[in-house]
N, C-alpha and C positions, 0 to 999 in steps of 0.2 A: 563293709567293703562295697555294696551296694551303691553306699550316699556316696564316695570317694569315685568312683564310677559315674555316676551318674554326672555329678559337679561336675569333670573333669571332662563329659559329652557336651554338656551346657556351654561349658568356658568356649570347648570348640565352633561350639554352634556361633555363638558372639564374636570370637574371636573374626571369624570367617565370616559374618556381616558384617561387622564392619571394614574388613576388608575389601569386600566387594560395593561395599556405598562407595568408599572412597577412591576407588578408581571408575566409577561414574564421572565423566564429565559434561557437570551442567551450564558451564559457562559458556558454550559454546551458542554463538547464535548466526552462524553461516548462513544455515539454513533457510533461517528467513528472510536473510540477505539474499541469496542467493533465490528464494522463490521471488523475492517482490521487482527483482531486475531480470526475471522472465515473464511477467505478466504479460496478457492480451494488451494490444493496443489501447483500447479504450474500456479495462476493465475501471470496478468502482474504486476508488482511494478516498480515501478519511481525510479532510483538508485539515481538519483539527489536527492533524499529527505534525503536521511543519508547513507553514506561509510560504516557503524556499521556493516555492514553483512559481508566483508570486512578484520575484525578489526583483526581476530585469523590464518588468511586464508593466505595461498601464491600463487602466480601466479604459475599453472602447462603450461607444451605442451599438444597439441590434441593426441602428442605420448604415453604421461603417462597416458592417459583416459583409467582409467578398462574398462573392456569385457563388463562387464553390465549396467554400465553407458552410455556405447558408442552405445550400443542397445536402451537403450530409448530414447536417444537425438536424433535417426531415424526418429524420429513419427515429422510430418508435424508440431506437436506445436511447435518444437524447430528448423524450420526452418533457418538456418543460420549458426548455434552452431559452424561450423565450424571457420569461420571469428569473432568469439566472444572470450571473453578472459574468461579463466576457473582457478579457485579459487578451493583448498583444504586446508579444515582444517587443523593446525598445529598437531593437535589429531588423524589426517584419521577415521574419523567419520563420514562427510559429504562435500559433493562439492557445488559450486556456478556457473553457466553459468551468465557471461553476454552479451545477443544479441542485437547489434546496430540495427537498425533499422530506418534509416535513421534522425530524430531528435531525435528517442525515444532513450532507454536504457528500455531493458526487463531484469529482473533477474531471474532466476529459482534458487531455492537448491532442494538439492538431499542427500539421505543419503550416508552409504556409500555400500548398496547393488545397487547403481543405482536409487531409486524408490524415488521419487517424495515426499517431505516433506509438513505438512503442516503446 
């Protein structure tokens, strides 16, 4: 009676994990949808992960950097900027810094008054 008992605790234990696995939902990825289209202005982004920023944009010089743009790439966050490659829109609307950083890839945008999009 014991063994009959016991099985019949086990089945339940099983029965009710899997249960509960299977209304987990893991497919869900809002979340990080939803975190990475609140980020800081000028936090870091992985350029590896999509060209897309990229796509309307052309490669400028450090020479054709506006007055004002070139004033906030100063500030210690965008240390590098200079050795990095600079992207303006086809529109002059808005710029893209990208800073190496040794394995990494940093990208900032910028509008087109200089300041820091978000």
């Amino acid at each position: 009676m014991k063994k009959i008992t016991l099985f019949f605790a086990s089945m339940l234990l099983v029965g009710l994990t899997a249960m509960y696995a299977q209304s987990q939902d893991t497919t869900s990825t809002q979340g990080s949808k939803r975190k990475s289209s609140t980020e800081a202005p000028s936090q870091d982004r992985q350029a590896d992960q999509s060209k897309n920023y990229t796509k309307d944009m052309t490669v400028i010089q450090s020479s054709d950097i506006p007055a004002n743009l070139r004033t906030t790439l100063q500030g210690s966050t965008y240390k590098g900027w200079e050795n990095g490659t600079i992207y303006r829109s086809k529109n002059n609307d808005g710029y893209a810094v990208e800073i190496k950083d040794g394995g990494k890839t940093k990208v900032y945008r910028f509008d087109a008054n200089g300041k820091p999009q978000q």
